[in-house]
C-alpha positions as CSV (number, residue, x, y, z in Angstrom):
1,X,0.0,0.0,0.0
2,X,1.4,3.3,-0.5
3,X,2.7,5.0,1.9
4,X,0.6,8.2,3.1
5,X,1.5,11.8,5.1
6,X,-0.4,12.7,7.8
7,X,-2.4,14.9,5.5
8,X,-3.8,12.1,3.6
9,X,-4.3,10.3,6.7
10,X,-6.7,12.7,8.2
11,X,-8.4,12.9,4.3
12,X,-8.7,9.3,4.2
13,X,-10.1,9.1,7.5
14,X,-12.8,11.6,6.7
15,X,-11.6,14.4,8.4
16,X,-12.3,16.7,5.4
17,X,-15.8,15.0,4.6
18,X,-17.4,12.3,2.8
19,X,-16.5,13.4,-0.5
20,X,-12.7,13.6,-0.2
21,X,-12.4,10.2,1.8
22,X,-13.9,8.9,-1.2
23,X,-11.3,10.2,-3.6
24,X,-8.8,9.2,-1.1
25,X,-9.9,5.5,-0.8
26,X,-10.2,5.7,-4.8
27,X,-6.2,6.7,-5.5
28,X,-5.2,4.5,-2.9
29,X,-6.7,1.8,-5.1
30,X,-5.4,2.9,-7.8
31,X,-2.1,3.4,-6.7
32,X,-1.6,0.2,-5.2
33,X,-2.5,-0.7,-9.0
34,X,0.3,1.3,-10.5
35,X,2.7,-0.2,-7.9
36,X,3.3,3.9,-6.7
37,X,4.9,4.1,-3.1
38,X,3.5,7.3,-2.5
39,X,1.7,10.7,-3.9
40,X,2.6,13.7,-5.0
41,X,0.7,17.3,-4.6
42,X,-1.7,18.7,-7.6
43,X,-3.4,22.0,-8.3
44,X,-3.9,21.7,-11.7
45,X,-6.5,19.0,-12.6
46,X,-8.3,18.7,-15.7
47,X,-11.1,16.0,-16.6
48,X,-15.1,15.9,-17.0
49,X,-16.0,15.9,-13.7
50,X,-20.0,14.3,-13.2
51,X,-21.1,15.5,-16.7
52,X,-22.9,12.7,-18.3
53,X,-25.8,11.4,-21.3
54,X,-29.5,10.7,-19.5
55,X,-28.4,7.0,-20.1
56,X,-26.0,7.5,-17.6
57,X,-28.1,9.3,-15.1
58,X,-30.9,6.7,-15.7
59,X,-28.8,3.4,-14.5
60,X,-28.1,5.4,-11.4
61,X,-32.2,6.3,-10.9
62,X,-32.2,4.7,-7.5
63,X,-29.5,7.0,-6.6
64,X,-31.8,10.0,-7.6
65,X,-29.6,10.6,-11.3
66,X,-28.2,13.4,-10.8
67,X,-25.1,15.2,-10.9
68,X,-24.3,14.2,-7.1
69,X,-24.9,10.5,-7.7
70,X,-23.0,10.4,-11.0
71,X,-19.8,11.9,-9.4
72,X,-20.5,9.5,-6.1
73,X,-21.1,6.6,-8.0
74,X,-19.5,6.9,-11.5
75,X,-16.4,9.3,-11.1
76,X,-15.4,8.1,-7.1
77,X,-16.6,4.5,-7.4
78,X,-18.2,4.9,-4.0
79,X,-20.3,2.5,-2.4
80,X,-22.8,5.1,-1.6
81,X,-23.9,8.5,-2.7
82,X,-22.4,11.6,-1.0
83,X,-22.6,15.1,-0.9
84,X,-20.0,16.8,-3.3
85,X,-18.7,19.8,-1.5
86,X,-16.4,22.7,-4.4
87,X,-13.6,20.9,-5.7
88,X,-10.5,21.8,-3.8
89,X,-8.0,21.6,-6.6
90,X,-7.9,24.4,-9.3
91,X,-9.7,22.2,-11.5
92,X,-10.8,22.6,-15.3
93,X,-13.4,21.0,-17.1
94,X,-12.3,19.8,-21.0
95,X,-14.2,19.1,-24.0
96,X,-18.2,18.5,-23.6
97,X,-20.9,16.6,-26.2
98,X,-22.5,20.0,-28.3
99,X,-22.0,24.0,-29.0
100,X,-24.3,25.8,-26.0
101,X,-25.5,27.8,-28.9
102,X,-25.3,25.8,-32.6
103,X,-26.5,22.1,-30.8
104,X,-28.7,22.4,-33.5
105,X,-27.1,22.7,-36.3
106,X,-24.9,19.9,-34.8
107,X,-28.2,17.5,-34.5
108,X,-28.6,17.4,-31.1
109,X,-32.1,17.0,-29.0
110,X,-33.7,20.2,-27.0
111,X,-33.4,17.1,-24.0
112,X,-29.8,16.4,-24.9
113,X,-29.1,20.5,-24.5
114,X,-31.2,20.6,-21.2
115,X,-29.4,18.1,-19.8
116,X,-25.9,19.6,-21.1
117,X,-26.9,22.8,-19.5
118,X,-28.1,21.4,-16.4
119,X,-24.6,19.7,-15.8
120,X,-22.7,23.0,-16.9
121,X,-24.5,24.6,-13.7
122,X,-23.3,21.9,-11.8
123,X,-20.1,22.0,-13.0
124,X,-20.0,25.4,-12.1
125,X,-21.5,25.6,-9.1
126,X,-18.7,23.0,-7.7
127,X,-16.1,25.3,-8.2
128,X,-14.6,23.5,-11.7
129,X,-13.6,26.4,-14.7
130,X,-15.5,25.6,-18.0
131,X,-12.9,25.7,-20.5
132,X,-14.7,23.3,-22.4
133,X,-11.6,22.3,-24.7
134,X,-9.2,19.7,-25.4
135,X,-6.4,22.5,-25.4
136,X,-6.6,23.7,-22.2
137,X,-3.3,25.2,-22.3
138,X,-4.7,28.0,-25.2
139,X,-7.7,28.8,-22.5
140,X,-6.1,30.0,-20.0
141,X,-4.0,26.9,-18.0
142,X,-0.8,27.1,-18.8
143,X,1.7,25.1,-16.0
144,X,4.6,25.8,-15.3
145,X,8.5,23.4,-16.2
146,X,8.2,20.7,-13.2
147,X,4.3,21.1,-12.4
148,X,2.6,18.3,-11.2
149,X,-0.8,18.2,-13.1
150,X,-3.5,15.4,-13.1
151,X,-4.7,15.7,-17.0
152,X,-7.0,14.1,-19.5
153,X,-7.2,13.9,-23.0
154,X,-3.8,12.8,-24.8
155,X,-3.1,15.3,-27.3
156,X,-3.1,18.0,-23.7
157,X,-1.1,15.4,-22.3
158,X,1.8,15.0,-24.5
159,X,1.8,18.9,-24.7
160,X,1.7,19.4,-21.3
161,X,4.8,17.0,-20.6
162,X,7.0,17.7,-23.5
163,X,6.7,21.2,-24.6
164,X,6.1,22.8,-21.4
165,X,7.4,20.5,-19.0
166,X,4.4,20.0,-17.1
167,X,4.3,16.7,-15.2
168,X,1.2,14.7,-16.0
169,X,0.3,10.5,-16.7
170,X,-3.2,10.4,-19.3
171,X,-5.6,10.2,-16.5
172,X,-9.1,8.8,-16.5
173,X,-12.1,10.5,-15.2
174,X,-12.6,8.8,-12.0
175,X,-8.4,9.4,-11.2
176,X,-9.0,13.6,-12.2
177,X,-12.2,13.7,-10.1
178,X,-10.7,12.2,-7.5
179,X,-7.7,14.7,-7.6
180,X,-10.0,17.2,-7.7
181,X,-11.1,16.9,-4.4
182,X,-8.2,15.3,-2.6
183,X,-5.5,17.2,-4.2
184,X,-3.4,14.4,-5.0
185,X,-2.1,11.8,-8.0
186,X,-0.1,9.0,-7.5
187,X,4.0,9.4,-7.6
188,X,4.5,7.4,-10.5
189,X,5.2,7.4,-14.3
190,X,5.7,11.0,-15.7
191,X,5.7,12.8,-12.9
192,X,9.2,10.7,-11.9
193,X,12.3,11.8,-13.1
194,X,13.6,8.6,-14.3
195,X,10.3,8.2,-16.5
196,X,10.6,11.1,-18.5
197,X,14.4,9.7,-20.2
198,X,14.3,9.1,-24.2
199,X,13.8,5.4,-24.9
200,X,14.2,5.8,-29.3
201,X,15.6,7.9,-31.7
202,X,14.5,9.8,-34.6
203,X,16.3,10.8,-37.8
204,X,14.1,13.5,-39.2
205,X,16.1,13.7,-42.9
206,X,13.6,15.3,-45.2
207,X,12.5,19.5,-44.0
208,X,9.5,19.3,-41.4
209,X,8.9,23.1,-41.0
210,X,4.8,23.6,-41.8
211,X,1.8,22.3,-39.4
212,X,0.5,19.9,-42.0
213,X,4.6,18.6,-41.7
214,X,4.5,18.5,-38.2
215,X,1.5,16.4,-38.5
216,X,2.9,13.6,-40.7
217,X,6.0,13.6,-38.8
218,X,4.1,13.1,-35.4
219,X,1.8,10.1,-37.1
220,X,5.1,8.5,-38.2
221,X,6.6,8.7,-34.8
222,X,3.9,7.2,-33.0
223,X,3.5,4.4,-35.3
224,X,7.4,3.7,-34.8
225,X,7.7,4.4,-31.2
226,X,4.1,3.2,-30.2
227,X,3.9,4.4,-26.2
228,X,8.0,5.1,-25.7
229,X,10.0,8.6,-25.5
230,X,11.2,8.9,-28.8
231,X,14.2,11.8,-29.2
232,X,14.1,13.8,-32.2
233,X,16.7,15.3,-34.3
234,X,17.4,16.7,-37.6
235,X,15.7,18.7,-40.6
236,X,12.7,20.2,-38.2
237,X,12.0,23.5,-38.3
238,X,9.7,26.6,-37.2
239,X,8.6,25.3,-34.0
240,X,5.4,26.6,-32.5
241,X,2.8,26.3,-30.5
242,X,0.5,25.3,-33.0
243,X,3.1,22.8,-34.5
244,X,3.5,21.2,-31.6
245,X,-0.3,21.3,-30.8
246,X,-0.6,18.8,-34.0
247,X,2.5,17.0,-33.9
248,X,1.8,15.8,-30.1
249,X,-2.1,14.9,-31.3
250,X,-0.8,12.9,-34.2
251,X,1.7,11.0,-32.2
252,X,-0.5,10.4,-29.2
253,X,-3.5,8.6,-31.7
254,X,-1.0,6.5,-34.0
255,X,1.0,5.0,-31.1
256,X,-0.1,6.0,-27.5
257,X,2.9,8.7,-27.2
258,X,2.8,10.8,-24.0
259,X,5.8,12.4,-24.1
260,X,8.6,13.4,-26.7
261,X,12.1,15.3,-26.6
262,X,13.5,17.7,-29.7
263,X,16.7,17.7,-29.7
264,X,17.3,21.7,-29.1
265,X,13.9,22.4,-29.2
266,X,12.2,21.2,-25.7
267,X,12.5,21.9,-22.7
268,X,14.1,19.0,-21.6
269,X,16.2,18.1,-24.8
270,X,19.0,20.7,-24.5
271,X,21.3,18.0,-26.0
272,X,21.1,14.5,-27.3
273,X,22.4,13.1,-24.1
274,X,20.4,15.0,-22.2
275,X,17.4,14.2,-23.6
276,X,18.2,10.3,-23.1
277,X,19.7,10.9,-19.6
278,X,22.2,7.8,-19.9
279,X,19.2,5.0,-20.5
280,X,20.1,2.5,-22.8
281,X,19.0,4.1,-26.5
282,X,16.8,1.9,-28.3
283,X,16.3,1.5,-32.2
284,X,16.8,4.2,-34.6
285,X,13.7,5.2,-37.0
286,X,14.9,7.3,-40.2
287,X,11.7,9.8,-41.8
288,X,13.0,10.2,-45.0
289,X,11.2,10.7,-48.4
290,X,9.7,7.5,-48.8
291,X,9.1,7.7,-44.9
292,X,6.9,11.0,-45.8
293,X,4.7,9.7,-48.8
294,X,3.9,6.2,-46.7
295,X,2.5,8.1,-43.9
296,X,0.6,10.8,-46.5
297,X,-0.6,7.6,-48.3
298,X,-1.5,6.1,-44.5
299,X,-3.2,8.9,-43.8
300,X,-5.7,9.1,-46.9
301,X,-5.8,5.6,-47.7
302,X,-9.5,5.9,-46.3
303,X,-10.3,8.8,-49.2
304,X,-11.7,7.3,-52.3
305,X,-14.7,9.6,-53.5
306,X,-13.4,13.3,-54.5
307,X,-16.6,14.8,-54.0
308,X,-16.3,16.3,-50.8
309,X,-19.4,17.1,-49.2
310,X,-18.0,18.3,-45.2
311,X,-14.4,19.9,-43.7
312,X,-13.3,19.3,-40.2
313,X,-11.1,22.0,-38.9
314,X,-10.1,22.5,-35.3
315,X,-8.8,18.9,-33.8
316,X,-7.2,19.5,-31.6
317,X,-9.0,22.8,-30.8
318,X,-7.9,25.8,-33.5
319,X,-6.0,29.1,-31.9
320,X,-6.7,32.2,-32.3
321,X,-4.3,32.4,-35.5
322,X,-5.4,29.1,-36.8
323,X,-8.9,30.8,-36.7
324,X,-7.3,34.0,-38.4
325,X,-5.6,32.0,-40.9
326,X,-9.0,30.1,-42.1
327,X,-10.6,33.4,-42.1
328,X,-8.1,34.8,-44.4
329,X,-8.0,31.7,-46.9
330,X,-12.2,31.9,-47.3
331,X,-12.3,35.9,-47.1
332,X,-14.5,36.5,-50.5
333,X,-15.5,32.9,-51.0
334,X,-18.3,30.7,-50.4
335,X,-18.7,27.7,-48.6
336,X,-20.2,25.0,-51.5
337,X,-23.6,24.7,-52.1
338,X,-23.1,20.5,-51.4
339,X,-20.4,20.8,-48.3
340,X,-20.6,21.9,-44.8
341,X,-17.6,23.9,-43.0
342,X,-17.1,23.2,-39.1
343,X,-15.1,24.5,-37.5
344,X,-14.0,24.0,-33.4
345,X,-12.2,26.4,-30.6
346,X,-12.9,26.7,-27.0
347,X,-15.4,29.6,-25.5
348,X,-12.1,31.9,-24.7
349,X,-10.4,31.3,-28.3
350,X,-13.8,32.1,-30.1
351,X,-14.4,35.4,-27.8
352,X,-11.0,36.3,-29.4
353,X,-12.5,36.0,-32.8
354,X,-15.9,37.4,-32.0
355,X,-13.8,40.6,-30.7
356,X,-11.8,40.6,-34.1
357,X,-14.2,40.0,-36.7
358,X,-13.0,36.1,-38.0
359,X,-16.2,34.8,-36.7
360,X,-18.3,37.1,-39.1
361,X,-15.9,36.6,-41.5
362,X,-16.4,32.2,-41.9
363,X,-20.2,33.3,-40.9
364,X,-20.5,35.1,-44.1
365,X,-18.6,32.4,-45.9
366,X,-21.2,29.5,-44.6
367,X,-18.9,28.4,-42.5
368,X,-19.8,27.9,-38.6
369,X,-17.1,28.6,-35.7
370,X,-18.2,26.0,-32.9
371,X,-17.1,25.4,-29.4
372,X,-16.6,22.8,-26.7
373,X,-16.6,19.6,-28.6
374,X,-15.3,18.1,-32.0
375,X,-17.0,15.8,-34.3
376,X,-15.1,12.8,-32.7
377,X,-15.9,13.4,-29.4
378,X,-19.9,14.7,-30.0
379,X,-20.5,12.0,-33.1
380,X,-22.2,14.8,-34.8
381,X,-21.6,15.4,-38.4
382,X,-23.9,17.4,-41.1
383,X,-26.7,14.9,-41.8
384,X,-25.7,13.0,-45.1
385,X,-21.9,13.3,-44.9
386,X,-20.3,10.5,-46.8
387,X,-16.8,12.5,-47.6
388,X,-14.7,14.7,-45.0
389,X,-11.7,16.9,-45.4
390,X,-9.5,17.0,-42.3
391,X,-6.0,19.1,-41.9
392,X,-5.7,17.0,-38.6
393,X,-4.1,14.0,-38.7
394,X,-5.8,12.5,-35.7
395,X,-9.1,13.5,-36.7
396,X,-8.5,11.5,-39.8
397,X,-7.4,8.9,-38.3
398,X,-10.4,8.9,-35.8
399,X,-13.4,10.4,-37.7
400,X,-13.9,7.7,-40.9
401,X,-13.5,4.6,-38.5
402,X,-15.9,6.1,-35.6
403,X,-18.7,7.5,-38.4
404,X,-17.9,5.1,-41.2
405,X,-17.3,7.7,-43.9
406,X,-13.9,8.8,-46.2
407,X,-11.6,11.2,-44.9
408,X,-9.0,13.3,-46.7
409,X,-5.6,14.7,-45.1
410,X,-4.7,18.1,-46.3
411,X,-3.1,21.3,-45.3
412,X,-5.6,24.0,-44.0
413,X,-5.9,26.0,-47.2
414,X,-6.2,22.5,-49.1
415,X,-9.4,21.9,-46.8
416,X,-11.0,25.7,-47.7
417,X,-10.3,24.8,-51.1
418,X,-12.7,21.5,-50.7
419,X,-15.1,23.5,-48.7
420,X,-15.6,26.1,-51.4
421,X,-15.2,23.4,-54.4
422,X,-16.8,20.5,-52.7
423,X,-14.0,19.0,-54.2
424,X,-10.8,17.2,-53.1
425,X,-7.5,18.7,-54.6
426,X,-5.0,17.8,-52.1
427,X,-1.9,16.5,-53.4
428,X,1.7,15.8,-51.5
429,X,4.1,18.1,-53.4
């Protein structure tokens, strides 16, 4: 059993209520599971804390299905309901099921949008911050180099790790709402020094230097690597935020990364040796030429049909110059009569737009600017769509299989291009 401070004595004992004994017995558990001795300290916790569908809230009806007996039951895995007091944590709530003001257009039920706005007052009224995003880092939570955070979604967790230096495992829901409470995560994996060392290497030979680059290169790295460190050197250039954003997604849905080093480029990666910290280095994996057109051929191996009749933008979650970008490339064009442009941002990101006139801009174009979910994670696509265009290569790799349609992998101004042709151009140059 790990070992626990006097702190989480008195927490498991019930000293600070119900609700955190709970979460205490619940990382204990889980702990003992990951073979941690002991805990380490959060303040930054981000998850979906007691949100849930009316199917959920149904099988707990004898617990009164509501918020209270969802998080008892469902996030704490407590053998009775409790009250749940404000979360104690600064705690964030990611990406929900539908737009609070297009769940419309999106498909969704007048019941399903009650019941999303009934758990958004919940959510609120517990003390949790509705970022409503997979990129929580662009909405206003930004750790610091060494931070111990408690963090779902993948694509936030391999950015939080590698190009911040955030600490953080890819939690669950019941482990985030449980550290949401009880302040706590268990000592083990990323947030441990010896964890964090390069396991692979990378030999980057052929320029990587644009987002839809980055992208590639991130798919081909997970697929090598699969769930390991891999180090990175050679031809990459332009690193940014938003490079990173889609290199990290990419890597995180082909193979399971959660963390990478570049070679004079992250934080941790000042040098080669550095960045493997005297571990053993594994196998080498070479992205060359022929590297780059298998993965661009992996990635649009499920486009067939060139009539494109819906584009996906914003997985993960656009920025505010991602936004500006798209707004630029459709400025004086129309959306095709026989496609549908989506585009997704968080609440904060698309206040930024509102302010500076992009959102008016895709509105006048047919496109729609939509926040708090993705097409993945909501299932909701414009009724009819057989063929999608996606400059995200996780969305591609996630949207055709989950909806059973085509998807296409492009760059951005590839995708406007099929939105205002309803046809597929995209080429590798």
């Amino acid at each position: 059993m790990a070992k626990l401070t006097g702190r989480e004595e008195a927490m498991l004992a019930g000293e600070d209520g119900a609700a955190v004994q709970k979460a205490m017995e619940l990382l204990i558990r889980y702990a003992d599971a990951l073979g941690a001795e002991d805990f380490v300290e959060t303040n930054n916790v981000a998850g979906v804390p007691g949100s849930a569908p009316p199917w959920i809230k149904q099988y707990y009806a004898a617990d009164g299905g509501d918020y209270r007996a969802v998080f008892s039951r469902f996030d704490l895995d407590a053998d009775e309901v409790v009250d749940i007091p404000r979360m104690n944590a600064f705690s964030c709530h990611l990406q929900g099921g539908m737009d609070p003001m297009l769940w419309r257009e999106q498909g969704m039920s007048e019941a399903a949008f009650d019941n999303f706005r009934s758990d958004e007052q919940q959510v609120a009224e517990h003390g949790i911050q509705l970022l409503k995003t997979c990129t929580p880092y662009l909405a206003g939570n930004v750790p610091v180099m060494g931070e111990h955070c408690a963090w779902m979604e993948s694509s936030a967790v391999i950015f939080c790790n590698s190009v911040i230096g955030g600490r953080t495992n890819c939690e669950g829901r019941e482990s985030t709402s449980a550290a949401m409470l009880a302040r706590r995560i268990p000592n083990w994996g990323f947030h441990r020094d010896e964890y964090r060392k390069g396991q692979h290497s990378v030999d980057v030979a052929v320029p990587v230097d644009e987002v839809f680059e980055w992208g590639m290169l991130g798919y081909f790295v997970g697929g090598a690597v699969q769930d390991t460190i891999p180090v990175i050197e050679g031809a990459i250039a332009a690193p940014s935020l938003i490079r990173h954003k889609h290199f990290g997604a990419a890597a995180a849905s082909s193979g399971g990364v959660e963390m990478y080093h570049m070679v004079g480029i992250t934080p941790e990666a000042p040098s080669v040796e550095a960045a493997f910290g005297g571990a053993r280095r594994g196998e080498t994996f070479r992205y060359d030429a022929a590297a780059r057109r298998r993965t661009y051929e992996t990635l649009n191996s499920v486009g067939q049909c060139e009539d494109v009749d819906y584009v996906m933008l914003g997985c993960p979650h656009y920025s505010i110059e991602q936004i500006a970008h798209a707004a630029r490339l459709i400025e004086g064009r129309k959306v095709h009569t026989n496609a549908e442009l989506w585009i997704f941002t968080s609440r904060s990101v698309k206040a930024l737009a509102d302010a500076n006139g992009h959102t008016e801009t895709l509105r006048k174009a047919g496109a729609l600017l939509m926040t708090d979910t993705c097409s993945a994670i909501s299932q909701a696509v414009p009724k009819g769509t057989r063929v999608a265009a996606l400059d995200s290569a996780k969305q591609v790799h996630y949207l055709p299989a989950m909806m059973g349609i085509e998807g296409w992998y492009g760059t951005t101004a590839d995708c406007i291009d099929a939105a205002c042709s309803g046809k597929w151009r995209g080429r590798l140059a």
